[in-house]
C-alpha positions in Angstrom: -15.1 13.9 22.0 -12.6 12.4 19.4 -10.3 15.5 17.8 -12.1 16.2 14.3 -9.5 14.9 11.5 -8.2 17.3 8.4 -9.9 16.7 5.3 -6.9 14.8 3.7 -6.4 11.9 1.5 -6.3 9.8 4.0 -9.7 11.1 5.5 -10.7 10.7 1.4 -10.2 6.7 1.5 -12.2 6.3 5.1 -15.0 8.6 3.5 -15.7 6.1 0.7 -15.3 3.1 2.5 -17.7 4.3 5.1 -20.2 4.9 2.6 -20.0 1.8 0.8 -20.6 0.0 4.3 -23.4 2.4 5.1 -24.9 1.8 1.6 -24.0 -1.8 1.5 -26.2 -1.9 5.1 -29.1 0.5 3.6 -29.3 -1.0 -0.2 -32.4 -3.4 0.0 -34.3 -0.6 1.9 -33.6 1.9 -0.8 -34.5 -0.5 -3.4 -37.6 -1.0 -1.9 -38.7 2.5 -1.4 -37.4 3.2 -5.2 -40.4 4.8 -7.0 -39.3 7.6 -9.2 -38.2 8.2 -11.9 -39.1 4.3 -12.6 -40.6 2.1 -10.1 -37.5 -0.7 -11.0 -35.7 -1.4 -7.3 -32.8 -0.7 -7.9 -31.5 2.8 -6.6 -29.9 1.2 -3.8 -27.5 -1.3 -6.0 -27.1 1.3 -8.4 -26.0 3.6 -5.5 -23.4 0.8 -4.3 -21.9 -0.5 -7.6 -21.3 3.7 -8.1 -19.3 4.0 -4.7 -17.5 0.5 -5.3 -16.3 1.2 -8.4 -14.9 4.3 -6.6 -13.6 2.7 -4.0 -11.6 0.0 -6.6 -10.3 3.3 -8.2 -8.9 4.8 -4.6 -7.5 0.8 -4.3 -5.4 1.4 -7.7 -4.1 4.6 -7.1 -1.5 4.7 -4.1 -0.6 8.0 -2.8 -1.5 10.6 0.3 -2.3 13.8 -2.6 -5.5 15.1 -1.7 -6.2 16.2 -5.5 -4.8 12.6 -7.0 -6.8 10.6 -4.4 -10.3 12.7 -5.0 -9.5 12.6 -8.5 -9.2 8.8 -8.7 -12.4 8.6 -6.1 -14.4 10.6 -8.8 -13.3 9.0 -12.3 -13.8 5.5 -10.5 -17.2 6.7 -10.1 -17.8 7.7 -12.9 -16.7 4.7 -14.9 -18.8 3.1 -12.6 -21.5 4.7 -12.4 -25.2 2.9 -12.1 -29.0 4.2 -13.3 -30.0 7.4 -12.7 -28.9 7.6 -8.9 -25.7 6.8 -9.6 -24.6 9.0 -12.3 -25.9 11.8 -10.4 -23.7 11.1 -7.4 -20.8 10.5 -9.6 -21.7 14.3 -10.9 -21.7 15.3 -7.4 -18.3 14.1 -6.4 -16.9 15.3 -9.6 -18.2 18.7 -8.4 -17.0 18.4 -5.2 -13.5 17.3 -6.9 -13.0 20.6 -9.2 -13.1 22.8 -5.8 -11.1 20.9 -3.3 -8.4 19.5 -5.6 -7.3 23.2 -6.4 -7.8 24.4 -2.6 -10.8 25.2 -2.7 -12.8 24.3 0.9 -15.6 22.0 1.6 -18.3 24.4 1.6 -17.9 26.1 -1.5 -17.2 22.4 -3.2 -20.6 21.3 -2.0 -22.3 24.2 -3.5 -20.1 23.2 -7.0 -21.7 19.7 -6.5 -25.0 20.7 -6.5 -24.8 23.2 -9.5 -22.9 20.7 -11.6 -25.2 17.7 -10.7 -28.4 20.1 -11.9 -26.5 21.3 -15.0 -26.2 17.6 -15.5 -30.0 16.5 -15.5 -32.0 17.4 -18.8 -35.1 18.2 -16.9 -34.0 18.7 -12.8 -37.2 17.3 -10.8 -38.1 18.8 -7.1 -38.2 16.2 -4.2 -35.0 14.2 -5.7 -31.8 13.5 -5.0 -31.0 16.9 -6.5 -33.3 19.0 -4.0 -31.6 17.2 -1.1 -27.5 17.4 -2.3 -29.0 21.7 -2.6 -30.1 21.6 0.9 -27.0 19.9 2.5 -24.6 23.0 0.3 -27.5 25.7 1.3 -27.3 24.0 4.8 -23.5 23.7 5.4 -21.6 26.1 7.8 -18.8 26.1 10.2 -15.2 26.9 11.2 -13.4 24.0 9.8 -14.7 20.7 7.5 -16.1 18.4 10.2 -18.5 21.3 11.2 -19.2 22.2 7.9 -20.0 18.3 7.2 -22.0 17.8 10.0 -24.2 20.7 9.2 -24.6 20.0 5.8 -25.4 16.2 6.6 -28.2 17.3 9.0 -29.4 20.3 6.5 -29.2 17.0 3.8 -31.5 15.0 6.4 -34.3 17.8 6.7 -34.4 18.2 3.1 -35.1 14.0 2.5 -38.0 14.3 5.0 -40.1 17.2 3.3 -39.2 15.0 -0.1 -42.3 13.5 -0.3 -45.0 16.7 0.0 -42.4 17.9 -3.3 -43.0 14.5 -5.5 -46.2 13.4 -6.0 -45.5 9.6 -6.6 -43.8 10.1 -3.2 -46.6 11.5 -1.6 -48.7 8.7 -3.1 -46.6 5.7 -2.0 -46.0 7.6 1.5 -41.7 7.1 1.0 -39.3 9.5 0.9 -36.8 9.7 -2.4 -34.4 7.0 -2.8 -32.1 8.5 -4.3 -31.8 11.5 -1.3 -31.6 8.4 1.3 -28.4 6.6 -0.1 -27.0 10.8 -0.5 -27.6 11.0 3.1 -25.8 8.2 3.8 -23.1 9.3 1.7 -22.9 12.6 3.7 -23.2 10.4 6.9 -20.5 9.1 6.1 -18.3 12.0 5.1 -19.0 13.6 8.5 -17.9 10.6 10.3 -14.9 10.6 8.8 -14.4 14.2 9.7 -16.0 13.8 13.2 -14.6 10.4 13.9 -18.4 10.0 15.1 -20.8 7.9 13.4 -24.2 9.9 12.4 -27.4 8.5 13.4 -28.6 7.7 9.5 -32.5 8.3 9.2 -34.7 5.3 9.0 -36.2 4.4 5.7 -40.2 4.8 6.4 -43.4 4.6 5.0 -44.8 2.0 2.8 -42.4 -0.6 0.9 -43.4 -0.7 -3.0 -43.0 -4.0 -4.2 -40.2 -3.5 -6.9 -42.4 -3.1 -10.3 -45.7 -2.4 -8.5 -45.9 1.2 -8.8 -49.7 2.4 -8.0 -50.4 3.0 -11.5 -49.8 -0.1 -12.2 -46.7 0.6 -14.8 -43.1 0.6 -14.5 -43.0 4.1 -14.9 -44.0 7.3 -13.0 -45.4 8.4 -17.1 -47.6 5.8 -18.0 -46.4 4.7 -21.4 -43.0 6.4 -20.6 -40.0 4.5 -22.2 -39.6 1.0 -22.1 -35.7 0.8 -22.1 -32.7 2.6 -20.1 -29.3 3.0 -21.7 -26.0 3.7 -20.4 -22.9 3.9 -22.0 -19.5 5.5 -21.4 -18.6 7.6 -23.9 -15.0 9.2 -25.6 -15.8 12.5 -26.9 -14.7 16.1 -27.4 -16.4 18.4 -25.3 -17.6 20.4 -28.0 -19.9 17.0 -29.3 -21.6 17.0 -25.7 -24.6 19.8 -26.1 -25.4 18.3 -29.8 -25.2 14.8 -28.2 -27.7 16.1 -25.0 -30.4 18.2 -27.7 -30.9 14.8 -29.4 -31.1 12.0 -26.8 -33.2 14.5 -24.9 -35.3 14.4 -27.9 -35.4 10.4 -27.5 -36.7 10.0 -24.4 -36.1 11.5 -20.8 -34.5 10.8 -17.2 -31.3 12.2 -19.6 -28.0 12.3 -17.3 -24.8 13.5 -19.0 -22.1 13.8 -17.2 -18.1 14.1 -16.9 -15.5 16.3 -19.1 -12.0 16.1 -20.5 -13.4 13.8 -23.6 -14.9 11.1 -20.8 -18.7 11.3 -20.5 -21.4 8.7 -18.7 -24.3 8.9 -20.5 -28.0 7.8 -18.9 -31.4 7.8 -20.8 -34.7 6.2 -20.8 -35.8 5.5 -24.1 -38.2 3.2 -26.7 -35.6 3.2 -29.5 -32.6 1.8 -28.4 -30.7 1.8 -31.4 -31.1 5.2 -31.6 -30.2 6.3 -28.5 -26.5 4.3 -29.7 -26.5 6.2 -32.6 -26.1 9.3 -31.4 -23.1 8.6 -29.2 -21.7 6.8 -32.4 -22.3 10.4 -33.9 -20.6 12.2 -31.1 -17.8 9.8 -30.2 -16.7 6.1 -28.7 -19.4 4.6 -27.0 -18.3 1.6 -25.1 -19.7 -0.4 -22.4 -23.0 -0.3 -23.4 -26.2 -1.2 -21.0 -29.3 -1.9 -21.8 -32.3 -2.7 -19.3 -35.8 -3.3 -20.7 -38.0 -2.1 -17.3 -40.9 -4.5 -18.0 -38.5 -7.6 -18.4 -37.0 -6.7 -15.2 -40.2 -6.4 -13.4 -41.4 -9.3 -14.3 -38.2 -11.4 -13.9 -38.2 -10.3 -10.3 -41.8 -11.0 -9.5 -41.4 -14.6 -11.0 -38.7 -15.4 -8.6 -40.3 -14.8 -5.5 -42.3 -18.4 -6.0 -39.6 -20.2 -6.8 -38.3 -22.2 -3.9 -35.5 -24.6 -5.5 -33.6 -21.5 -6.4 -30.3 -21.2 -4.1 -30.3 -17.5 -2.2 -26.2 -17.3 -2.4 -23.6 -18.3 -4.4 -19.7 -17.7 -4.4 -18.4 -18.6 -7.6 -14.6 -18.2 -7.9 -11.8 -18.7 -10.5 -9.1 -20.9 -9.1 -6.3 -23.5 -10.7 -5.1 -26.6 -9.4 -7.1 -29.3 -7.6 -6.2 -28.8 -4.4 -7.3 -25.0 -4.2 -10.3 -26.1 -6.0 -11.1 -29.0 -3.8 -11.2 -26.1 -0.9 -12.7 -23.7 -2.1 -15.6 -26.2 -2.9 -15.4 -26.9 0.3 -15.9 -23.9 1.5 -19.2 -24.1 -0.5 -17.8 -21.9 -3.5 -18.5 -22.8 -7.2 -15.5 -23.4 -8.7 -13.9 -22.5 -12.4 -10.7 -22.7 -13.5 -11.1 -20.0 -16.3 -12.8 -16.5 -16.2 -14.3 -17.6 -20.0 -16.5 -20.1 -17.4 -17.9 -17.4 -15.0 -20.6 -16.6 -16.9 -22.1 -20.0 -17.1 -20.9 -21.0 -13.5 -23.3 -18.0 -12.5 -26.3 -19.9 -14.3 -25.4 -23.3 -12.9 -25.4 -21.5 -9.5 -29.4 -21.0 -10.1 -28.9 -18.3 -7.0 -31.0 -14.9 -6.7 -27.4 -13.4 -5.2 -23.8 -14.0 -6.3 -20.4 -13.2 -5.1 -17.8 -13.3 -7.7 -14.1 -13.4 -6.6 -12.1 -13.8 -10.2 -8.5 -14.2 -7.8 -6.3 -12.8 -10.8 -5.9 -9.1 -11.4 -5.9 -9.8 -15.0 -9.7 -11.4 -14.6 -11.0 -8.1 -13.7 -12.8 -7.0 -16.7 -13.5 -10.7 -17.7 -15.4 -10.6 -14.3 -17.0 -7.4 -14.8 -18.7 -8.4 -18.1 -19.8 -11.6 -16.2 -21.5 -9.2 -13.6 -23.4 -7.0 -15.9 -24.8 -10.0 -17.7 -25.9 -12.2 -14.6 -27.6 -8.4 -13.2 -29.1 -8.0 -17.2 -30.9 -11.8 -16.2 -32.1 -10.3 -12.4 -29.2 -11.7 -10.0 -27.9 -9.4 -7.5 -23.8 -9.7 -8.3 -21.0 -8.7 -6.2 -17.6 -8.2 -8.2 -15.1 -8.8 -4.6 -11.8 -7.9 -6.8 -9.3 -10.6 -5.3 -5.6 -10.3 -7.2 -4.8 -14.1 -6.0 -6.2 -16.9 -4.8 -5.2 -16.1 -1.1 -7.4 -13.2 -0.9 -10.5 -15.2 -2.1 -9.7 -17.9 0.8 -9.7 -14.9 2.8 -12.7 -13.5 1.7 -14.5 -17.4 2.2 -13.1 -17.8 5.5 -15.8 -15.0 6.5 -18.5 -15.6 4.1 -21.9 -16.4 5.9 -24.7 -17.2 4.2 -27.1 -16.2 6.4 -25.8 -12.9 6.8 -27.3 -10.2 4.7 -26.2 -10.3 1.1 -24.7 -6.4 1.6 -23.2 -7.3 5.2 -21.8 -10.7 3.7 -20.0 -8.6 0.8 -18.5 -6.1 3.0 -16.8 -8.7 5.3 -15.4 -10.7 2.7 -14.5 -7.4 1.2 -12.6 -6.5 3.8 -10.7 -10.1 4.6 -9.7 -10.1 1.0 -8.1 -6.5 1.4 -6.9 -6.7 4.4 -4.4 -10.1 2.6 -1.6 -9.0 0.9 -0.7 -11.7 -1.4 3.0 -12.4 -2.6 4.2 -15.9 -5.4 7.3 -17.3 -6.4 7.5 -17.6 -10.0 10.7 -19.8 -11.8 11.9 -17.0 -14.8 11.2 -18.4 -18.3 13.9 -16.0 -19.9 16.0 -13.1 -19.0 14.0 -10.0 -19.0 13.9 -6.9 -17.7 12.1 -6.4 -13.8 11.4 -4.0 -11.2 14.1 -5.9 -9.3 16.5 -5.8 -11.6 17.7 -8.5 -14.8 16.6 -11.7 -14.1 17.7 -15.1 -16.3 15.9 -18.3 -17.2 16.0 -20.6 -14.0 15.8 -17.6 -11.2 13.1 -17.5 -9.0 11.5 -14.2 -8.9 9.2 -13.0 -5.4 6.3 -11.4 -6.5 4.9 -9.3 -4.1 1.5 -7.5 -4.7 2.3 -8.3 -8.3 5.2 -6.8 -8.9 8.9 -8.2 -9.1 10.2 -7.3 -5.5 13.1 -10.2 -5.0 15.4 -12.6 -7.6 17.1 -15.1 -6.2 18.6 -18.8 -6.7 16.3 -20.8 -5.2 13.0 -21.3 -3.6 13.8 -21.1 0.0 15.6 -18.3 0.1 13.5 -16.3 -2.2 10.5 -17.0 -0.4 12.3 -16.4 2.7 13.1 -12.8 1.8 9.9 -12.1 0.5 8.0 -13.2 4.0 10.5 -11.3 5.7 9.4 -7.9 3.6 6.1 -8.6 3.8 6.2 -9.4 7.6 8.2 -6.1 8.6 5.1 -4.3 7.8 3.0 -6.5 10.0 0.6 -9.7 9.9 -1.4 -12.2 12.7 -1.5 -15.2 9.8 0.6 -16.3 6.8 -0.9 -18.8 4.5 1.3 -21.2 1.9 -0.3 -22.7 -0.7 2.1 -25.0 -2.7 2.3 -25.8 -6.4 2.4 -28.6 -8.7 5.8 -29.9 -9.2 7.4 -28.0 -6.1 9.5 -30.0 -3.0 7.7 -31.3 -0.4 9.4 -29.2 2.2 9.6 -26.0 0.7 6.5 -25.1 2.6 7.8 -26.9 5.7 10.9 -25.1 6.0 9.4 -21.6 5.1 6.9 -22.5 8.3 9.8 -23.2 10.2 11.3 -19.9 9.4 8.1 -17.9 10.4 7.8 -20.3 13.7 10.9 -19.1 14.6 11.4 -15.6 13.5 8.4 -14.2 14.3 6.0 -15.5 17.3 2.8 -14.0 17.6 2.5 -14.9 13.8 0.2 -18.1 12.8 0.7 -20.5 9.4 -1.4 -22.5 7.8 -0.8 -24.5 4.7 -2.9 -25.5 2.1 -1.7 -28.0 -1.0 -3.2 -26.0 -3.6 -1.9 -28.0 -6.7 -1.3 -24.9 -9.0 0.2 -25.4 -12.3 3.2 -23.2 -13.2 3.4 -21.8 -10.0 5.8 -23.1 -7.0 3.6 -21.4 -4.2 1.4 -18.5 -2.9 1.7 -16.7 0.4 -0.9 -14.7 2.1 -0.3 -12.4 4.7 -2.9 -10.9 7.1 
């Protein structure tokens, strides 16, 4: 039996990475058994997105503190945070958050989580996600945090099962809550990280209803109910919160509100839109603001199924220079040279599912907006956050096609992270870097971004910079060279590699970039 691990930061990071693999494996099943509160097929995506934004938070914020890493985990979910489903988890990790970041132990933090996540619903529904995060913090005991995981997983996997003799609309379409399923997972996941043992996840059962085929016959469990659902982060003080709740919950229902510290997700299902806008203009900043009209999304999803030209999958990724746009085509990617394109290369695509990979850190939010837009018109997106081109040719080297869309997002997920990507830049003035004062004419190393090496000329800079990313490790280095740079720069920094360091592999591509004398990859 492997020795149970300490609930570190470490242990943190594997948490939410296995739970984005064990909700990227279990998302079209909870989308199909997604009922209540609207019968819309999408509490498993929404579930995803929540933990992937999480997990690109954990990815930003370096560090073994326990507090800072569960604190990052939590606001990345919250920022992130999708439909109903989704802001209710990100209430339950925030939860969890207050108690272990001041000491507090798992147990007791569950038992926050599920008292904060109720506090957060307007009008807290039996046989929900809710009922089942109670059970797992009523269910959890034990000596140290992988028992006390384990039993709360197992008390959380009880509680799904009697879900559906709780909820009538589950009872009626024979499934269990969608919402408790992808929970379940998420606890899964947290005792294996614990246990270093991989639960056996329950099986989603029952009968599949077609996304917006509810038995009524309406896209809500209310006949009649509200037509729209808004989400929007929100700046406010704290104080403006209860006024903001009284009136929204006036608008409409399925009211989340969650976060604190003047940083709020707000969820609601409403007719009037504008209203609903309104109020968090009354309270505060609203920003990022979603709107989904439930019949338009029902009935974009049930014309698609007929239509046999459409493309399944797409890749669509930002890249400059010919050459790196030549292979990347070639790898069957769609390819932009600007993120102001992604957007309309994600219509050209004509694909039910896309994966984006934007290939500049600075294309992030660019990429994002893309996203939410493409998923407004019905396509499944996938954000993969590649800083460089050589993580996207990472992440294409393992794309398949015929792999699951969740499956085929997780591996390239993990090629592109697993690449740590490094450029030599020429310096266009002297300035001040994290490597010191360079002047106009060095040749600054860039590795992971930042400044790491200035030197005198390409060779030896990129030299030094393969030999400091090397010391930590790698099976594969890949040179992609510029417009304008010598021939042999990437034959000599091959030869270096050849010789220093055997068991390591190059390839070279002739990428053609602009500006940009080469970019390494290191796997």
């Amino acid at each position: 039996m492997p020795a149970p691990h300490p609930l570190d930061a470490p242990t943190v990071r594997v948490w939410c990475r296995l739970a984005l693999q064990a909700l990227g494996r279990a998302r079209e099943e909870i989308d199909a058994i997604n009922v209540y509160p609207v019968a819309d097929g999408d509490t498993g995506t929404n579930l995803y997105l929540t933990v992937e934004s999480a997990a690109e938070s954990l990815e930003e914020a370096p560090g073994t503190d326990l507090a800072e890493t569960l604190r990052a985990m939590a606001h990345g979910a919250l920022i992130g945070a999708r439909g109903n489903s989704g802001t209710i988890l990100a209430q339950l990790l925030r939860g969890m958050t207050r108690v272990l970041a001041d000491g507090g132990q798992l147990a007791h933090a569950l038992r926050e989580a599920a008292d904060s996540a109720y506090a957060a619903v307007a009008h807290p529904v039996e046989g929900t996600m809710l009922t089942v995060a109670r059970a797992a913090a009523g269910g959890a005991s034990g000596a140290d945090p992988a028992a006390v995981a384990r039993t709360a997983y197992e008390a959380a996997r009880g509680a799904l099962a009697d879900t559906p003799g709780q909820l009538e609309a589950l009872g009626r379409a024979g499934v269990v809550d969608a919402g408790g399923r992808g929970l379940v997972a998420v606890l899964g996941a947290l005792a294996d990280a614990l246990t270093g043992q991989e639960p056996a996840l329950p099986e989603v059962v029952g009968a599949v209803i077609p996304f917006g085929c509810a038995p009524d016959g309406d896209p809500h469990v209310v006949p009649g109910g509200p037509a729209y659902e808004v989400i929007y982060l929100l700046e406010a003080a704290d104080s403006a919160v209860p006024a903001l709740r009284g009136t929204l919950d006036a608008l409409g229902d399925s009211l989340v509100v969650i976060g604190g510290d003047g940083l709020w997700n707000v969820h609601v299902h409403v007719d009037d839109v504008g209203a609903a806008v309104e109020a968090g203009i009354e309270a505060g900043r609203p920003y990022r603001i979603k709107v989904t009209h439930f019949g338009d999304q029902v009935r974009a999803t049930a014309d698609e199924a007929p239509r046999g030209e459409r493309v399944l999958r797409a890749v669509v990724a930002v890249v400059r220079g010919h050459g790196l746009a030549d292979l990347c085509a070639g790898a069957g990617a769609v390819v932009v040279a600007t993120g102001a394109e992604l957007p309309d290369a994600i219509r050209r695509a004509h694909a039910r599912e896309v994966v984006l990979l934007p290939n500049d850190a600075t294309l992030r939010e660019t990429a994002a907006s893309a996203a939410d837009h493409a998923r407004s018109e019905g396509v499944r997106v996938a954000l993969i956050p590649t800083r460089s081109a050589v993580q996207g040719i990472a992440a294409l080297a393992v794309h398949e096609p015929a792999r699951r869309f969740d499956e085929d997002v997780v591996a390239m997920t993990s090629a592109a992270g697993a690449t740590r990507y490094a450029e030599l830049a020429v310096a266009e003035r002297e300035s001040w870097t994290s490597a010191g004062i360079c002047q106009a004419g060095d040749i600054l190393g860039l590795i992971d971004g930042d400044v790491a090496v200035i030197g005198g000329n390409l060779v030896e800079t990129g030299t030094i910079v393969l030999d400091r990313m090397l010391a930590a490790g790698g099976e594969m280095v890949t040179l992609v060279l510029g417009a304008g740079a010598p021939d042999d720069l990437t034959e000599r920094l091959e030869a270096h590699v050849r010789d220093g360091y055997l068991a390591v592999d190059t390839v070279v591509y002739g990428g053609g970039e602009p500006g940009c004398p080469l970019l390494i990859g290191v796997e």
